[in-house]
Structures are given as C-alpha cells and as structure tokens.
One Martini backbone bead per residue (centre of mass of N, CA, C, O) as a GRO file, in nm:
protein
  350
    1UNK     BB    1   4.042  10.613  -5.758
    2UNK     BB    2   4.171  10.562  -6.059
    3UNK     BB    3   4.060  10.485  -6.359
    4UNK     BB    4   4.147  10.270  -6.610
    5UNK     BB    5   4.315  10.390  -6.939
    6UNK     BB    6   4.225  10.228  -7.274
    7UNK     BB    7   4.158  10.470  -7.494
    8UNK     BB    8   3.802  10.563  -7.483
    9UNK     BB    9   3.744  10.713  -7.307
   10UNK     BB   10   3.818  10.993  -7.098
   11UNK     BB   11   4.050  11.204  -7.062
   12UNK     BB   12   4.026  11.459  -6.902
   13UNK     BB   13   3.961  11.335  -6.660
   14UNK     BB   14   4.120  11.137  -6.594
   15UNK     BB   15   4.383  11.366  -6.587
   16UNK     BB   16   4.276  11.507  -6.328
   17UNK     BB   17   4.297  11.243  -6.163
   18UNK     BB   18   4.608  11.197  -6.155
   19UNK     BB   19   4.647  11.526  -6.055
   20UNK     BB   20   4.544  11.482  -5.771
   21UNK     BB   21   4.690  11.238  -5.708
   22UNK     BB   22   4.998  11.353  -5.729
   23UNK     BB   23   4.903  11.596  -5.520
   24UNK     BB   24   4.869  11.387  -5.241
   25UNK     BB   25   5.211  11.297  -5.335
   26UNK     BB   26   5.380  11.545  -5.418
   27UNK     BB   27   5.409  11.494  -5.755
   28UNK     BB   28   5.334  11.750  -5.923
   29UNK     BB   29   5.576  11.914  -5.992
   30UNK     BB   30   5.664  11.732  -6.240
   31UNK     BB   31   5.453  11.854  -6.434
   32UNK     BB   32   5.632  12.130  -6.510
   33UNK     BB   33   5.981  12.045  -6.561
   34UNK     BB   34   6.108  12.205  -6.304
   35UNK     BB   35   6.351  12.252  -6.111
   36UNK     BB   36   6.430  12.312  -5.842
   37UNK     BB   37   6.719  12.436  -5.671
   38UNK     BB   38   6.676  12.275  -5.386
   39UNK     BB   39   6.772  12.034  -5.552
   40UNK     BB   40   6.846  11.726  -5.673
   41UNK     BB   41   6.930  11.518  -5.900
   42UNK     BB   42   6.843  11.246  -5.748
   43UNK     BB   43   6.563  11.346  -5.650
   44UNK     BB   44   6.461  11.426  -5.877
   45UNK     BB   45   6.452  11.142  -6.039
   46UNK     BB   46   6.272  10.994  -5.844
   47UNK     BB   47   5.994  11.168  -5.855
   48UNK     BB   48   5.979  11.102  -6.180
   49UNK     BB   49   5.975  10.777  -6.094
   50UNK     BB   50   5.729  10.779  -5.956
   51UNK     BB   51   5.532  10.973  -6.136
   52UNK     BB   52   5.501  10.783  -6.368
   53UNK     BB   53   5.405  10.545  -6.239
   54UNK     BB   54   5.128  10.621  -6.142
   55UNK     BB   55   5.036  10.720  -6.417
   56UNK     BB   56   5.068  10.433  -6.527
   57UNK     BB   57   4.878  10.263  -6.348
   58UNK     BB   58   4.645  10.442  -6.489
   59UNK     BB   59   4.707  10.196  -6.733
   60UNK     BB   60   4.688  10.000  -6.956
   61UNK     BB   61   4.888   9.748  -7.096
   62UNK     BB   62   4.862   9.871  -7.354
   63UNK     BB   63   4.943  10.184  -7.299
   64UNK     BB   64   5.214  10.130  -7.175
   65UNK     BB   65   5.404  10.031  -7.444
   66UNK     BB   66   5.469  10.378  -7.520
   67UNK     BB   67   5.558  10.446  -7.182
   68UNK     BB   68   5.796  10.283  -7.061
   69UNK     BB   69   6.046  10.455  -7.063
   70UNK     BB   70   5.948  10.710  -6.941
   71UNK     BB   71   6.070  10.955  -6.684
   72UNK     BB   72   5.913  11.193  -6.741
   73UNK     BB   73   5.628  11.329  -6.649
   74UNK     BB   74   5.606  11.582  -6.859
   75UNK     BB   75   5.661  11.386  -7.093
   76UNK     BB   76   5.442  11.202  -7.077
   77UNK     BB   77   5.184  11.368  -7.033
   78UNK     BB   78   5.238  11.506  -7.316
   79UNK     BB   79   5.220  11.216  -7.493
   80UNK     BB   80   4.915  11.189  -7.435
   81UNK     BB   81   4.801  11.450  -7.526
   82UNK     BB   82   4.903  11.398  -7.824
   83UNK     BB   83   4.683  11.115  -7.851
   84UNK     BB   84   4.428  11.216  -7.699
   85UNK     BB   85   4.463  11.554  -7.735
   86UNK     BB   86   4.370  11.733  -7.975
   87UNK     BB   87   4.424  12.038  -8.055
   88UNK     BB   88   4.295  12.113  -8.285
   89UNK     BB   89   4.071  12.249  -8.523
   90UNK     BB   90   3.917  11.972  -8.631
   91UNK     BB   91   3.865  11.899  -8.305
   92UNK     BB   92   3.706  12.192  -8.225
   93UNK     BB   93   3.501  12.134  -8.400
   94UNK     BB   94   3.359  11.882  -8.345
   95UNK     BB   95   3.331  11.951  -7.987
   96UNK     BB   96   3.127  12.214  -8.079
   97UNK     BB   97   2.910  12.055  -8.246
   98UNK     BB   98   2.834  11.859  -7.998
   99UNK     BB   99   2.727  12.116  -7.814
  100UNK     BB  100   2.526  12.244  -8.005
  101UNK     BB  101   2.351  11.959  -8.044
  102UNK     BB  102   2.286  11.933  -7.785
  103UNK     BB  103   2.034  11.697  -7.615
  104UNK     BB  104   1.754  11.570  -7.492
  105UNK     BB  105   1.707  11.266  -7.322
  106UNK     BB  106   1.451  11.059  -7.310
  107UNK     BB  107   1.441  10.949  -6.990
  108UNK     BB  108   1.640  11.109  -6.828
  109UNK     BB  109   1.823  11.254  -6.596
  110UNK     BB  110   1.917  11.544  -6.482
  111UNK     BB  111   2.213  11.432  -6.402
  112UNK     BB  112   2.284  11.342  -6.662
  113UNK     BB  113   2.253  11.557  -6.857
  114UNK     BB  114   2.480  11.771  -6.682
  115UNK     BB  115   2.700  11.534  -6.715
  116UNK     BB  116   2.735  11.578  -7.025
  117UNK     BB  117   2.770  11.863  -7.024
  118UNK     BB  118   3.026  11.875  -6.880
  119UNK     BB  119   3.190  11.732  -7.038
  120UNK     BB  120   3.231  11.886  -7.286
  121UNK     BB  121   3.310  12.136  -7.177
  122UNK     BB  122   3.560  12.011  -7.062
  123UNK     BB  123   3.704  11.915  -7.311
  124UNK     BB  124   3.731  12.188  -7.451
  125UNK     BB  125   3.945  12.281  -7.212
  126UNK     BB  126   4.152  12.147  -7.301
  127UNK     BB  127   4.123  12.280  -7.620
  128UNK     BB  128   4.107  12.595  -7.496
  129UNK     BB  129   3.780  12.637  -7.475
  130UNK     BB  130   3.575  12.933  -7.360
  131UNK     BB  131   3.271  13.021  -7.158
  132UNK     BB  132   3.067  13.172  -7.054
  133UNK     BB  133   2.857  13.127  -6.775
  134UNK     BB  134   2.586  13.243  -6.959
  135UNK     BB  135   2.615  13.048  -7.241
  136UNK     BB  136   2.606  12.790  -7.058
  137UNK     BB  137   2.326  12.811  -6.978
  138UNK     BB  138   2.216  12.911  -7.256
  139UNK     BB  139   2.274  12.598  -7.371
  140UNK     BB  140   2.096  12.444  -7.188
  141UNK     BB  141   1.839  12.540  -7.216
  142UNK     BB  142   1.872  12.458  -7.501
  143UNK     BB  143   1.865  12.147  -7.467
  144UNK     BB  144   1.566  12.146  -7.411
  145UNK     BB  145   1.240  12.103  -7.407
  146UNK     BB  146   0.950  12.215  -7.435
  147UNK     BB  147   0.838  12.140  -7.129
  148UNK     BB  148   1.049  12.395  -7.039
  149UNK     BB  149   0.985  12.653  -7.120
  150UNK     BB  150   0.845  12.751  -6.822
  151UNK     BB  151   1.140  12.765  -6.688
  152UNK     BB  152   1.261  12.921  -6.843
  153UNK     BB  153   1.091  13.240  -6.826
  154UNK     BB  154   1.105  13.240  -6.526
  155UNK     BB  155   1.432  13.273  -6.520
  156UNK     BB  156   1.404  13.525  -6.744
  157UNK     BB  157   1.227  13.699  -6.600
  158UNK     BB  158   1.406  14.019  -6.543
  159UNK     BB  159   1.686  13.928  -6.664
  160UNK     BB  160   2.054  14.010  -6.735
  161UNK     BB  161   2.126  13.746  -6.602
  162UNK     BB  162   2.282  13.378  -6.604
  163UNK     BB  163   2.347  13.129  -6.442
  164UNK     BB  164   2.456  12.780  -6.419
  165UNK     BB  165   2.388  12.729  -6.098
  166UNK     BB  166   2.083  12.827  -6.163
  167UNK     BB  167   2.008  12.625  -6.347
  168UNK     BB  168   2.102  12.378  -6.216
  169UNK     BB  169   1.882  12.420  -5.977
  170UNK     BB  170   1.632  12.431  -6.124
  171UNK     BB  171   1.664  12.136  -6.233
  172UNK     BB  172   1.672  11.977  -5.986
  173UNK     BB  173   1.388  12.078  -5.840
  174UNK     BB  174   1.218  12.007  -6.053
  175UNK     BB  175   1.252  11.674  -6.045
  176UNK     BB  176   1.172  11.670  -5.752
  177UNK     BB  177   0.878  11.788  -5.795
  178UNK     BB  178   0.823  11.515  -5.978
  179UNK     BB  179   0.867  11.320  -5.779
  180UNK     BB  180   0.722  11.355  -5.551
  181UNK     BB  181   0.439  11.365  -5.699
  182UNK     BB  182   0.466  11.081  -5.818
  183UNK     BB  183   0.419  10.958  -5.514
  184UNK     BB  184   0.168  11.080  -5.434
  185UNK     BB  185   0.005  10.961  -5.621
  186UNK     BB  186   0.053  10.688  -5.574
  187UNK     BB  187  -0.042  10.689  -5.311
  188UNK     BB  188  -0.343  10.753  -5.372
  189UNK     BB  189  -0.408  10.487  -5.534
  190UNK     BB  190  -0.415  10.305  -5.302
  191UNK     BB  191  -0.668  10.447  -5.135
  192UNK     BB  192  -0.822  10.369  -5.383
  193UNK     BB  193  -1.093  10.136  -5.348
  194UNK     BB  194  -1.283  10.234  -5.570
  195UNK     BB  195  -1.331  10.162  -5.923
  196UNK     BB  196  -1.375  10.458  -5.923
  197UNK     BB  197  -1.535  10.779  -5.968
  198UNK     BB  198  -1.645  11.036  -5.864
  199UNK     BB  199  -1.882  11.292  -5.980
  200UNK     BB  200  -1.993  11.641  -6.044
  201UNK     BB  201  -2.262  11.795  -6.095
  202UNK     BB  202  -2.406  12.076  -6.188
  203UNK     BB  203  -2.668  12.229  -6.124
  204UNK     BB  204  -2.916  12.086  -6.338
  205UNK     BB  205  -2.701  11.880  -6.451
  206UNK     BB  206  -2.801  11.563  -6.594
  207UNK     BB  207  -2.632  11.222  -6.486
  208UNK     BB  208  -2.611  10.926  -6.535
  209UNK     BB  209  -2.543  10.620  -6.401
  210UNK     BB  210  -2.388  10.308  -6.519
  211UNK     BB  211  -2.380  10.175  -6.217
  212UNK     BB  212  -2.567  10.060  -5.981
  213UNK     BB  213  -2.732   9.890  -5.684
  214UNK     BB  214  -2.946   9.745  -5.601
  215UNK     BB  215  -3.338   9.745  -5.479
  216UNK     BB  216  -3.480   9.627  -5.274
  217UNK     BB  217  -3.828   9.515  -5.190
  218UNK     BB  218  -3.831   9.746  -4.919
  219UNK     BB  219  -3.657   9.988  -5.058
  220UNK     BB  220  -3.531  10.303  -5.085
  221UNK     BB  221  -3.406  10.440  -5.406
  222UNK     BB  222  -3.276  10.726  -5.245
  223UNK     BB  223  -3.192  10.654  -4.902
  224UNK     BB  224  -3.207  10.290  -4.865
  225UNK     BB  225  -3.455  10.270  -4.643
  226UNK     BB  226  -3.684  10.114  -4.518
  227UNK     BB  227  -4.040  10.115  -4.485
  228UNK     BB  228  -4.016  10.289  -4.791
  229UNK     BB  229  -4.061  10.452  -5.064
  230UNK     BB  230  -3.980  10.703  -5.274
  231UNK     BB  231  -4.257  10.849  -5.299
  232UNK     BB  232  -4.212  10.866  -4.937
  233UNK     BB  233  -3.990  10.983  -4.900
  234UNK     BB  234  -3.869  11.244  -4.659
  235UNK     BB  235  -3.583  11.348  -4.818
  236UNK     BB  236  -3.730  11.401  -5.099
  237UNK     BB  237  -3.884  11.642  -5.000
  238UNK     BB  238  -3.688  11.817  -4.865
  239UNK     BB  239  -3.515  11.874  -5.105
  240UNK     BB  240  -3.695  12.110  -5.205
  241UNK     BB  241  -3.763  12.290  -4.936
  242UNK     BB  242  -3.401  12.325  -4.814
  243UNK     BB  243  -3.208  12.619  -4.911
  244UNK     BB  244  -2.888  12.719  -4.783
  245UNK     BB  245  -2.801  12.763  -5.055
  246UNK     BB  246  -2.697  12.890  -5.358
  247UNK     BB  247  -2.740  12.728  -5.649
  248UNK     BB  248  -2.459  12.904  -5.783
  249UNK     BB  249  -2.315  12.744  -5.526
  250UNK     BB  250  -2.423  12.455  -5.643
  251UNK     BB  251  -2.350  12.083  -5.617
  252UNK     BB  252  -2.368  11.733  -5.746
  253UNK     BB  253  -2.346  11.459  -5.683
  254UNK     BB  254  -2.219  11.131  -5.929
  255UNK     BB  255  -2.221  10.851  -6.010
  256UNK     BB  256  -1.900  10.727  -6.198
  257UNK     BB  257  -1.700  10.406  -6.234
  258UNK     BB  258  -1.618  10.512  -6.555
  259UNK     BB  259  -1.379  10.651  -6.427
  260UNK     BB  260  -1.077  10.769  -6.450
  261UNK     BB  261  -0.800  10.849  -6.250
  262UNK     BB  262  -0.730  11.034  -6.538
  263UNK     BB  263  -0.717  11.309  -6.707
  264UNK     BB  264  -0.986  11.269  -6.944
  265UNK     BB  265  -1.239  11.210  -7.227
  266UNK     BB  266  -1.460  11.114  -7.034
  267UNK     BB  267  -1.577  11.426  -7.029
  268UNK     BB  268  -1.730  11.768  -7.167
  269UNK     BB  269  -1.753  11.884  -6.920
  270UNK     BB  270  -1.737  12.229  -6.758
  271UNK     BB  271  -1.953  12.111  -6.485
  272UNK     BB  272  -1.742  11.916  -6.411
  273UNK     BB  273  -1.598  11.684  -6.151
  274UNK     BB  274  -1.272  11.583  -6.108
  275UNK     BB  275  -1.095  11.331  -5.945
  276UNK     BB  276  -0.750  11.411  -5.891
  277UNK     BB  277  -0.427  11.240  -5.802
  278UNK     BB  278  -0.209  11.464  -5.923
  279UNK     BB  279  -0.293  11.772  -5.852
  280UNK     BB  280  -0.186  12.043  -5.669
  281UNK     BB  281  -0.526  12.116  -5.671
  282UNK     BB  282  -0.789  12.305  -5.709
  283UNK     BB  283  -0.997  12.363  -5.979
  284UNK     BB  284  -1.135  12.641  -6.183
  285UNK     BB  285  -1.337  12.837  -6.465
  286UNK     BB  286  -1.565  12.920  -6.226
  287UNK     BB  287  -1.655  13.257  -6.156
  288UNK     BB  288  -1.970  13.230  -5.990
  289UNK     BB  289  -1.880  12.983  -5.795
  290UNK     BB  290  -1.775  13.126  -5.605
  291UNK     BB  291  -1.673  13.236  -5.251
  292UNK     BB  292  -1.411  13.422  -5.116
  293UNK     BB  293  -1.296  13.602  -5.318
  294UNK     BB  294  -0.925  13.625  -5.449
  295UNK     BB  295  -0.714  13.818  -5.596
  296UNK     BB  296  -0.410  13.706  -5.785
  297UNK     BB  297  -0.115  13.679  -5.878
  298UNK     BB  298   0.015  13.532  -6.096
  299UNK     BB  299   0.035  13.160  -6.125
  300UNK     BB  300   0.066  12.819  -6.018
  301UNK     BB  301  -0.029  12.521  -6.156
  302UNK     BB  302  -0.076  12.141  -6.151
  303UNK     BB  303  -0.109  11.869  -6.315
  304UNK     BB  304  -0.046  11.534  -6.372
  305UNK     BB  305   0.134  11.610  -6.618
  306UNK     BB  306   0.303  11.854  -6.527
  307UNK     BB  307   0.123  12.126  -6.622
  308UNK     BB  308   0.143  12.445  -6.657
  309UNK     BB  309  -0.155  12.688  -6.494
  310UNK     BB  310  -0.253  13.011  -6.491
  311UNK     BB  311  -0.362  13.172  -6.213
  312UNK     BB  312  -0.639  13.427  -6.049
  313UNK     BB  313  -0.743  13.290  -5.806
  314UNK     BB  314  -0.941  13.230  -5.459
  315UNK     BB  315  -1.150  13.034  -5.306
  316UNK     BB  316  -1.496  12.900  -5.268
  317UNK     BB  317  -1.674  12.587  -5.278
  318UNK     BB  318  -2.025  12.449  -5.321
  319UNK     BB  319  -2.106  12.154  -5.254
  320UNK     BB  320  -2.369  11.873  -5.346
  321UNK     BB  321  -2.486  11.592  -5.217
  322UNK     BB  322  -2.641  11.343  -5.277
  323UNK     BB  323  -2.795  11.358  -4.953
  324UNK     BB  324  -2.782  11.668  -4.920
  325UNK     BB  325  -2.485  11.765  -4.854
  326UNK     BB  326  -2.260  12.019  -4.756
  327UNK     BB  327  -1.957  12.080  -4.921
  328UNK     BB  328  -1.656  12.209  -4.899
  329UNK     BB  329  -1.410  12.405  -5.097
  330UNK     BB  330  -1.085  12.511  -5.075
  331UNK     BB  331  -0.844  12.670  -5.220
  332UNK     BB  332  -0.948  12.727  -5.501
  333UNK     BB  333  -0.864  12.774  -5.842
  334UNK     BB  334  -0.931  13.007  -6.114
  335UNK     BB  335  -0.882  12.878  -6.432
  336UNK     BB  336  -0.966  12.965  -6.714
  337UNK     BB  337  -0.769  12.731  -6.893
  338UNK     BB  338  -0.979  12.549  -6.804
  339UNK     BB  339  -1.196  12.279  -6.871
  340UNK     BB  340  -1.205  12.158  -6.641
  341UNK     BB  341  -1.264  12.033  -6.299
  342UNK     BB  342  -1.092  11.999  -5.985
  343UNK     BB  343  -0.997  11.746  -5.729
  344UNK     BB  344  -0.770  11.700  -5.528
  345UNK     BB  345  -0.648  11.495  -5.305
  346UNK     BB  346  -0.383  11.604  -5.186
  347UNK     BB  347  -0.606  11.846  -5.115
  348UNK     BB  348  -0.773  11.644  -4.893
  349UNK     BB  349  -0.534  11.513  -4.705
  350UNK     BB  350  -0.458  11.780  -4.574
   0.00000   0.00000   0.00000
C-alpha cells in the first residue's frame, strides 16, 4: 500500500513505491515512454491509462489537479520528478550540506538514526548524486557523538576499508547490547530487597557504618548470640588467631546502608569494594590482590553506565565477610585505569 503523497513528504521514496506497485501490475513498461513494436496502439494507450490511474491515485486531491489530464505515464512521471524532485545544482547543494551536517540526535533509537541517514543518501540518488560505499559508512560513523568513539576505533583499527553494512551491523549490536545489560541491571535491582549496599573494605582500612541494628541486653554485640558479652565471645577470639588465607588477599566486608545502587562518589577510598547492578564483571585496579592471575592481551569490559575500560588481565580474589568467612571471586578483571574495585551482581548471580 503507498502512501497518499500531499506534496510535503518524501518524494524519493513515494516515486519508488509506485514503481514497485506498477511493476506488480505489469505495468512498468509504461514509465520507459516507448511502445514495444509487438504491441499495438489502443493496447499501448490501455496500458498508460491504468498506469497514470495507478500514480494518480497515490496523489491527494490537491495534487491530482495538476496532473489531471495527462494520459503518458513517462510523462506524468517526468512532470512529478520536475515539481517535486529538481535537479538543480542549488538544490544539490542544499541536499549534500544537509547529509554532511548530519548528526545524531540524543536520545533517538539507532534504527531512526540509520534510517534518517539513508533517506538523506537515497534523496541525493535521485538528484544523481553518488557516493562511494566506504565514504557512506565513513560519514555514518562521523555523525555520531564522542560516546561511540571507542566503537569507532574498534572497527577502523587494522583496516584498509569499511562497508556501510559493516557500520551499520555493528551499531545495531551496539543499541542491542546495551539494552539487554540495561534489562539486566533493571531485573538486578528488583532482587535487591535491602535499603543499601554491602561495601567491603581492604583489610586493615577500618570503616564505620552509619547505622547498626540495636543489640539486646544479653546480646554478644560481635556475633549476635546470646548467654555472653562480646568481650567473652569466642568467635571474636579466634578470630585473630586463625587465619588461613594471607591478608594481602583478604577483605572484609563493612555494612554501609547509605551507599546508592549506582557507582558514584559516595566513597574515594581505592580499597573499597561497590556492589554494582549494572558493570559486566567484577574489576580491581589491585595487582598485589589476585592470585590464579593470568595476563591477557588487552580487552574490554563495561561499566554501569556502558563506559568501555581496557582490561589487562584476569584472575581470584579472596574477601572475608564480617563474621570470618573467606569469600572468593573469580574470573575478576584487572583494570589499572578503574579508581574503584567493583563486584557484578550479574556475575554473581551466573
């Protein structure tokens, strides 16, 4: 079905869809403007007086009363493409500063982005304007912000040319994969039932939280349990006197409920640890903390707010929570450039 075409619209695409629809009806030939020589004269005018129907009826009625008349088909066409579609150099010009202006517009899908840019480019085709398919891809990439950079890089890095389709596969991957990871974060923070966030602290950095729960007057202030004081509690005993991990890869976790869901700067120590519902890994920027460390050739992961950070290896940390249990996290990105360590919810809950 073609669009009724007001005369404000697109004509390019309009004109293509009518040449689709006269081509279902066999009636294409018309827009060539000459008669087959097995065809005969009054089959010949049939022909071009369907075809003129046809074109005519995806004009509104303003539109038609210009073209009422005309029984050629080629020159119907011809008589649109002259009102509607000029070929001028001054209108060729108009139509290339807009294609070089072009720029993405925040907060659009990148489906519109991609479609806003071919119709610029098919505009240009009709007024015979052509352009190689690697500058097309090449002006793509050049219309988007600073945020796609590192996408840029990627894709031009170690290459002597890029298609368009090339470009535009890897933007629809992009929007995709950052929709999946916001779904992802969003289903993380249902699952969070409690007011704040877990922080952990290196050992050794002692850090206060902001708000305890009372404890009983016949209460162990240390772990809970009744029938005796923390200063006799028997777990805060042992507690210095067996430690089976080596504490330059032991943490311990800090309960701070005023901490938010999202990295910001709710804290500047290098040594703590933020539960984060939206990065794709856990990362440290501590080489002394891993053990099973393995070097990798340089790689990426993101952050909550989809920030690419340049990994340089991978390997376990050993944390101890508040009541001395020994913790590990695995598959941890070494990340010298992150200022905080960061631990995934969503990996945590693979």
């Amino acid at each position: 079905m073609v669009e009724i075409f007001d005369g404000s619209g697109h004509f390019g695409m309009w004109q293509s869809e009518v040449l689709d629809a006269l081509f279902q009806q066999g009636l294409d030939i018309t827009i060539e403007g000459k008669k087959p020589e097995s065809m005969g004269e009054e089959d010949w005018k049939t022909l071009n007086r369907l075809a003129c129907g046809t074109i005519r009826s995806c004009l509104s009625r303003e539109q038609k009363y210009a073209f009422c008349k005309e029984t050629s088909a080629s020159k119907l066409m011809t008589e649109l493409e002259e009102k509607f579609l000029k070929k001028s150099s001054q209108n060729k010009l108009h139509m290339k500063k807009r294609l070089f202006r072009f720029t993405y517009i925040p907060g659009a899908t990148m489906n519109d982005h991609i479609t806003s840019f071919n119709q610029l480019v098919a505009d240009l085709l009709n007024l015979d304007v052509t352009f190689e398919d690697e500058d097309l891809a090449l002006m793509l990439l050049g219309s988007l912000p600073e945020e796609f950079e590192f996408l840029e890089t990627t894709l031009l890095h170690g290459k002597v040319a890029v298609s368009l389709n090339e470009v535009c596969g890897a933007l629809y991957s992009y929007e995709l994969r950052r929709k999946d990871k916001k779904d992802s974060s969003e289903k993380a923070n249902e699952a969070l039932v409690a007011r704040g966030r877990p922080v952990i602290q290196a050992k050794g950095k002692k850090k206060r939280s902001k708000s305890k729960a009372k404890v009983g007057k016949d209460e162990c202030a240390f772990c809970r349990e009744k029938g005796h004081w923390k200063k006799d509690c028997p777990k805060l005993k042992n507690k210095g006197q067996s430690k089976t991990v080596a504490d330059s890869n032991v943490a311990e976790y800090v309960d701070d409920s005023d901490c938010s869901l999202a990295v910001s700067g709710s804290t500047s120590s290098s040594s703590a640890w933020l539960l984060d519902s939206g990065c794709s890994n856990h990362m440290c920027p501590n080489r002394e903390w891993f053990y099973d460390f393995r070097e990798l050739e340089e790689g990426v992961v993101y952050t909550a707010n989809d920030v690419p950070l340049t990994t340089h290896g991978i390997g376990s940390i050993r944390l101890k929570n508040r009541d001395g249990a020994i913790r590990t996290l695995k598959d941890v990105r070494f990340v010298p450039s992150l200022s905080r360590n960061l631990i995934s919810v969503g990996a945590l809950s693979d």
